[in-house]
C-alpha positions as CSV (number, residue, x, y, z in Angstrom):
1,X,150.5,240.9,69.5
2,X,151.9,238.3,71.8
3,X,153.0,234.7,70.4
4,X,151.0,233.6,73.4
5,X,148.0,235.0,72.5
6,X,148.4,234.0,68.4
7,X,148.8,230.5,70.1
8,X,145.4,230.8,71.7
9,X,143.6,232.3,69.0
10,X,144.5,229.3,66.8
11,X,143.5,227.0,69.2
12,X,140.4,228.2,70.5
13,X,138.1,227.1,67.0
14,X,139.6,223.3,67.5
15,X,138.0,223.1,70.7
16,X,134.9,224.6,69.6
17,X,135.3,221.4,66.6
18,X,135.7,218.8,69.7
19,X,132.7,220.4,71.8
20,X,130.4,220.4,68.6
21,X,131.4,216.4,68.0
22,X,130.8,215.5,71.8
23,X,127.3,216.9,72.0
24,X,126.7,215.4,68.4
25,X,127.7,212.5,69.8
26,X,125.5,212.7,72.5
27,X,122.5,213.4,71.1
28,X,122.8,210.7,68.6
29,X,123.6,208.1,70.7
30,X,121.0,209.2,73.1
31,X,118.8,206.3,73.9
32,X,114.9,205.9,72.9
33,X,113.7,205.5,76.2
34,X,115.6,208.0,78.2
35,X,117.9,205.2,79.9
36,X,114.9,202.7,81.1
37,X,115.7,199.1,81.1
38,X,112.6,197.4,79.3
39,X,112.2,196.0,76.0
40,X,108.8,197.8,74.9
41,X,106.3,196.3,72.6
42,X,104.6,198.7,69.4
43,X,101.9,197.0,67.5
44,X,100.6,199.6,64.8
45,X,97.5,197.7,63.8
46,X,96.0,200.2,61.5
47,X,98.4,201.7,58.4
48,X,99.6,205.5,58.7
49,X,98.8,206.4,62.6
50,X,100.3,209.3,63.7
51,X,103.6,208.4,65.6
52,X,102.8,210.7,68.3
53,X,99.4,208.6,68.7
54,X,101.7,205.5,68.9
55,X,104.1,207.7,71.1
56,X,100.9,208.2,73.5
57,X,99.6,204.7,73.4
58,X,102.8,203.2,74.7
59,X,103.1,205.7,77.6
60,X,99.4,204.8,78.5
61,X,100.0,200.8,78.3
62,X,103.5,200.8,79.9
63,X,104.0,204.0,82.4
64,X,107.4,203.1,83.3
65,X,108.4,203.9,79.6
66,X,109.7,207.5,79.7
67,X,109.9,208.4,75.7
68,X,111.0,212.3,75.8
69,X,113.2,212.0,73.2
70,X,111.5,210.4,70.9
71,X,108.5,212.8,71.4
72,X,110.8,215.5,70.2
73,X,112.3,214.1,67.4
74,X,108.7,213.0,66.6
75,X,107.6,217.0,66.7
76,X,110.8,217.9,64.2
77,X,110.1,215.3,62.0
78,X,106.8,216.2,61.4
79,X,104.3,213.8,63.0
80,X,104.6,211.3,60.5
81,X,102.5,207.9,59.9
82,X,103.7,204.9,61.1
83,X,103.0,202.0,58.6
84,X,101.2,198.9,59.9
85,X,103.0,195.9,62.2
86,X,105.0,195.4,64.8
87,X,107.8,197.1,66.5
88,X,109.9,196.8,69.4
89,X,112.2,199.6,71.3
90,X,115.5,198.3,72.9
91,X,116.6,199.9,75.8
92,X,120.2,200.5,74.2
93,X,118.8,202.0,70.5
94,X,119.1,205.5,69.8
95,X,116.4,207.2,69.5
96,X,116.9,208.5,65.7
97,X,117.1,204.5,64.3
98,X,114.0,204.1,66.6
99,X,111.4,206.9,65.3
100,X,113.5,205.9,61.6
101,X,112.4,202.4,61.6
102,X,108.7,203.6,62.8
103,X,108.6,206.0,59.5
104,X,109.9,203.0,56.8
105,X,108.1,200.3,58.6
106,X,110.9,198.2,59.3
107,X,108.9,195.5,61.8
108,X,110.6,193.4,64.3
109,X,110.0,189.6,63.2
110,X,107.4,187.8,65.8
111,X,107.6,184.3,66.3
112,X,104.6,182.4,65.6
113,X,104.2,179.2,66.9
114,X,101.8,175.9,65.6
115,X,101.5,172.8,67.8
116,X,100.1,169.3,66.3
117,X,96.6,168.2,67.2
118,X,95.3,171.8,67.1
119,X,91.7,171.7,65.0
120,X,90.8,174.8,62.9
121,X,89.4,177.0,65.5
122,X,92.3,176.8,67.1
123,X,95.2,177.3,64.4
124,X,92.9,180.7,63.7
125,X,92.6,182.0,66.9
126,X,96.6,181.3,67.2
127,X,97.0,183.3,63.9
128,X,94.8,185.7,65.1
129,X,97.1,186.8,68.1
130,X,99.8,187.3,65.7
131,X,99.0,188.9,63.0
132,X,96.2,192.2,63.1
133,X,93.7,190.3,60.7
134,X,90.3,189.1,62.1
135,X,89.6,185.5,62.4
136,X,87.0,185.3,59.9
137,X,89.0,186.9,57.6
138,X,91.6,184.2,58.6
139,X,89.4,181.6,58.6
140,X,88.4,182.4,55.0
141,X,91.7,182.5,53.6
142,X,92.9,178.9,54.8
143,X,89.9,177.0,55.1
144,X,87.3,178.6,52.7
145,X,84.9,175.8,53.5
146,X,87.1,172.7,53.5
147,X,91.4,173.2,54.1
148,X,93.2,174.1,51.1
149,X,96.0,175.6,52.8
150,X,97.5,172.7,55.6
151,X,99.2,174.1,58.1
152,X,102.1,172.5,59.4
153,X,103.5,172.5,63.3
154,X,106.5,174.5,63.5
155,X,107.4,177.9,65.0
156,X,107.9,180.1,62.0
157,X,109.8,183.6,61.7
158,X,106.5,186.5,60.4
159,X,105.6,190.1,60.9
160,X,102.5,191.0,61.9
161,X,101.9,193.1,58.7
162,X,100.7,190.3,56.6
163,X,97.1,190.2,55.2
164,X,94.7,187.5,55.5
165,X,95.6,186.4,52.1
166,X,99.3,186.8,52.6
167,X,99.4,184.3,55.8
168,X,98.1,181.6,53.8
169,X,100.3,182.3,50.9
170,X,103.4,182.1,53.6
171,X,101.3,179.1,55.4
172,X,101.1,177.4,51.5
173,X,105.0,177.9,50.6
174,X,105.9,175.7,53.8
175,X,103.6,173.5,53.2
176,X,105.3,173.0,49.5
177,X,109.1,173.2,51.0
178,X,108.2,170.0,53.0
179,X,107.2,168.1,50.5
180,X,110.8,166.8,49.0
181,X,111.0,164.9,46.0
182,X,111.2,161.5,47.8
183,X,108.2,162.4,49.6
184,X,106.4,163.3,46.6
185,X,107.2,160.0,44.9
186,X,106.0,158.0,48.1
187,X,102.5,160.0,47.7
188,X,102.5,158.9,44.4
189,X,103.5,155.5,44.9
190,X,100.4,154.8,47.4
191,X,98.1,156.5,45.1
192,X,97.0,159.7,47.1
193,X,97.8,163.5,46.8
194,X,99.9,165.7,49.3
195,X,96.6,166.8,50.7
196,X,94.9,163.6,50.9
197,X,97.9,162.2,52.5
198,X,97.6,165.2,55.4
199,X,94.2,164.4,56.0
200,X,95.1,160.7,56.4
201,X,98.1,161.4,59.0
202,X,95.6,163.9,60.7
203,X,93.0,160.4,61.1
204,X,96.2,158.2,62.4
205,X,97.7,160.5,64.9
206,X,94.4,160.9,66.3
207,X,94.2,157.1,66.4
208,X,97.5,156.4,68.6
209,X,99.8,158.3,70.0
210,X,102.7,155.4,69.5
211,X,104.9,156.6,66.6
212,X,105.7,152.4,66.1
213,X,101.7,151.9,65.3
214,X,101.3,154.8,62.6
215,X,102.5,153.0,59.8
216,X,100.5,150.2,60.5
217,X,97.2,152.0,61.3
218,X,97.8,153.7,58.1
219,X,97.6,150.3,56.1
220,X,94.8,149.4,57.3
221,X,93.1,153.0,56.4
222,X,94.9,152.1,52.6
223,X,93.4,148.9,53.1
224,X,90.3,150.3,53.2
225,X,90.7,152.8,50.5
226,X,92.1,150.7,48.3
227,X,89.1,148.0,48.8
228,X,86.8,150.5,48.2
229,X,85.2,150.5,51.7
230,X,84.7,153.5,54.5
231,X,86.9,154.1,56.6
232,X,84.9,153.8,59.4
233,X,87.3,155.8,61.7
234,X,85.9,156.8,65.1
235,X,88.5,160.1,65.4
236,X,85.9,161.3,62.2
237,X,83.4,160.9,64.3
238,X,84.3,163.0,66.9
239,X,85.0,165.6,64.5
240,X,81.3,165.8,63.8
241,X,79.9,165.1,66.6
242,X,81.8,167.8,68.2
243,X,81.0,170.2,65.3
244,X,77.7,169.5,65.6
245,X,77.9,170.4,69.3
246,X,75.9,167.3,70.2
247,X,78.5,166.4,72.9
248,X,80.3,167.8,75.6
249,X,84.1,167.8,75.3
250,X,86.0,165.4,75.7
251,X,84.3,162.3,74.2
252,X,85.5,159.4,76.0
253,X,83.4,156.4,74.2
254,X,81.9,156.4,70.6
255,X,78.3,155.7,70.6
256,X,76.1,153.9,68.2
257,X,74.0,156.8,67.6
258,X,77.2,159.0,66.8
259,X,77.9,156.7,63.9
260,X,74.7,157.2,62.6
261,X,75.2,161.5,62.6
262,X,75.3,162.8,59.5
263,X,78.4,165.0,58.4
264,X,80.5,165.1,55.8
265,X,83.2,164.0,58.0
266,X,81.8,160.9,59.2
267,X,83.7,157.7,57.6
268,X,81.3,155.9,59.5
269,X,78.4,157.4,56.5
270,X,80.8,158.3,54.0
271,X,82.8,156.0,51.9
272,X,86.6,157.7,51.0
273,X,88.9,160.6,53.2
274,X,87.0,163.0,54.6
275,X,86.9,166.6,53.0
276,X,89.8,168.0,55.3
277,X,92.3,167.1,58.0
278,X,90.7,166.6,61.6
279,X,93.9,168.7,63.3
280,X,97.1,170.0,62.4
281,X,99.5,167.0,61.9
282,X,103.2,166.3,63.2
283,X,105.5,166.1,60.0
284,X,106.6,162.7,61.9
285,X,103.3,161.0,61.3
286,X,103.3,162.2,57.7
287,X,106.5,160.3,57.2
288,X,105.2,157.5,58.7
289,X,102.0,157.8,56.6
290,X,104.2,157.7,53.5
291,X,106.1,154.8,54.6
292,X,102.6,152.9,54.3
293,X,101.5,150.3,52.7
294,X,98.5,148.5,52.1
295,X,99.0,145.1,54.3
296,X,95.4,143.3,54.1
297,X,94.5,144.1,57.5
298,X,91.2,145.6,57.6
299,X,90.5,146.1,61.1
300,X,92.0,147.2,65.0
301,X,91.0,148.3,68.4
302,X,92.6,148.6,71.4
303,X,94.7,146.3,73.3
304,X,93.4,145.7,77.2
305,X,96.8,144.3,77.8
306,X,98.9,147.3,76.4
307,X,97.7,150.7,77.1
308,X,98.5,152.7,74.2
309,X,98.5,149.9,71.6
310,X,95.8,148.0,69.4
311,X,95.0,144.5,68.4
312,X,95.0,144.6,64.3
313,X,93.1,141.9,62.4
314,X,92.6,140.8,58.8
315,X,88.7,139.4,59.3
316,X,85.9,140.8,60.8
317,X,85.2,137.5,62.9
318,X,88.9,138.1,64.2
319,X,88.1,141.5,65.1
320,X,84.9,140.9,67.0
321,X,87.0,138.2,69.2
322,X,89.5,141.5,70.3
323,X,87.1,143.8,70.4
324,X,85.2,141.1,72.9
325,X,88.1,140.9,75.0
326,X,88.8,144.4,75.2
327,X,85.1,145.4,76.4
328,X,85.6,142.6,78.6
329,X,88.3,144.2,80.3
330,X,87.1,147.5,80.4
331,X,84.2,146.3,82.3
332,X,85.7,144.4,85.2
């Protein structure tokens, strides 16, 4: 034999070697959606569903999706149940790390968002968009009647997985990292609870919108408390007017016969805070809660001569002289 062909035979397996590690490389690197360009979104609500259900529901919602690859791998691997959340594919991900993240249920994070002023109804139907839980069952788990579980605004990293139960568990341990020992002390100092402290701030954002008034609106609501009167706050009444559905939204004017509904809201009725915050309250107003204090004024109302701002008084005759010149001006 030749020393040519010795040479060749000796060769020939090493390209066989590279040709084997090319198409390996390949295949493994093979994208999950067959080279498309769009970012496609999996939510699994129910635990265990076939991927190749999941496969089919993605192809029927987005068309442009083109998910051969994945199908197969799918068929070798058995069909198996994908847990409960929510996915994404990248364009760029290979297809293997795809279908292995569907079979250990590793979610993609969602980003859930909470904005101030929102009332119950709807921070649930929010929560309800994120996470595959009913509202009632949401409902329950935070409210349960009256709010044990405050929410605060913020946009907060969660995966759709969670349980009724588990949401207000997450909602509850922010609620608790908030409250820093200084601001724990301040809730002290003025006498109240973290939670009756929320449903105060909830009462004075919906009083002003001026972050410079909030401290001072609150001493008069400590005021009150502390004199053992109501609070006679007119946001309160709009809570139970409106969830008595005995006026259209908005309300522009408090009426005398709303401060004579009955609700277990109404400061108008009720001496002490109400049972529960009216909204979801800016940590800002919080702080400005806790920076408080008890003044002596008793009363305010609004100021005809800045929009925005109120007339604060420490008598009731006082009171009736502002509140005469702002009906005065609203009347011209």
């Amino acid at each position: 034999m030749s020393r040519k062909s010795r040479a060749a035979r000796r060769i020939r397996p090493w390209w066989l070697i590279a040709v084997f590690a090319l198409a390996s490389a390949v295949v493994g690197l093979w994208p999950s959606q067959d080279f498309s360009s769009i970012r496609i979104s999996v939510p699994v609500p129910t635990d265990g569903t076939p991927v190749r259900y999941v496969l089919d529901s993605i192809e029927v919602r987005t068309p442009e999706a083109h998910l051969n690859v994945l199908r197969i791998g799918a068929l070798l691997q058995g069909n198996f149940g994908v847990p409960r959340g929510y996915y994404e594919i990248s364009p760029s991900e290979p297809w293997w790390r795809t279908l292995r993240r569907l079979k250990m249920g590793y979610e993609t994070p969602r980003q859930l968002t909470v904005r101030g002023y929102q009332a119950r109804s709807a921070v649930v139907g929010r929560l309800a968009e994120v996470f595959f839980e009913p509202s009632d069952k949401l409902d329950s788990a935070l409210y349960r009647g009256d709010s044990v579980v405050p929410v605060l605004p913020n946009t907060y990293e969660v995966y759709a997985s969670l349980t009724a139960q588990e949401v207000a568990q997450r909602m509850g341990r922010e609620f608790d990292a908030y409250w820093s020992a200084n601001r724990s002390e301040a809730a002290s100092r003025l006498g109240l609870s973290r939670y009756e402290i929320y449903i105060l701030a909830s009462i004075v954002q919906s009083e002003s919108k001026e972050p410079a008034e909030w401290p001072r609106i609150a001493g008069v609501y400590l005021t009150r408390l502390k004199l053992g009167k109501r609070l006679e706050a007119d946001p309160t009444v709009v809570h139970a007017v409106l969830d008595r559905n005995l006026a259209p939204v908005p309300i522009r004017r408090v009426t005398g016969a709303m401060l004579r509904v009955e609700h277990p809201y109404n400061t108008y009725r009720r001496k002490g805070l109400p049972p529960g915050p009216l909204a979801t309250v800016h940590p800002p107003v919080i702080d400005s809660v806790l920076a408080s204090r008890a003044t002596g004024e008793l009363f305010f109302c609004a100021n005809p001569a800045k929009p925005g701002f109120h007339l604060f008084s420490k008598s009731y005759s006082e009171h009736l002289r502002n509140r005469s010149r702002y009906l005065k001006a609203i009347t011209r």
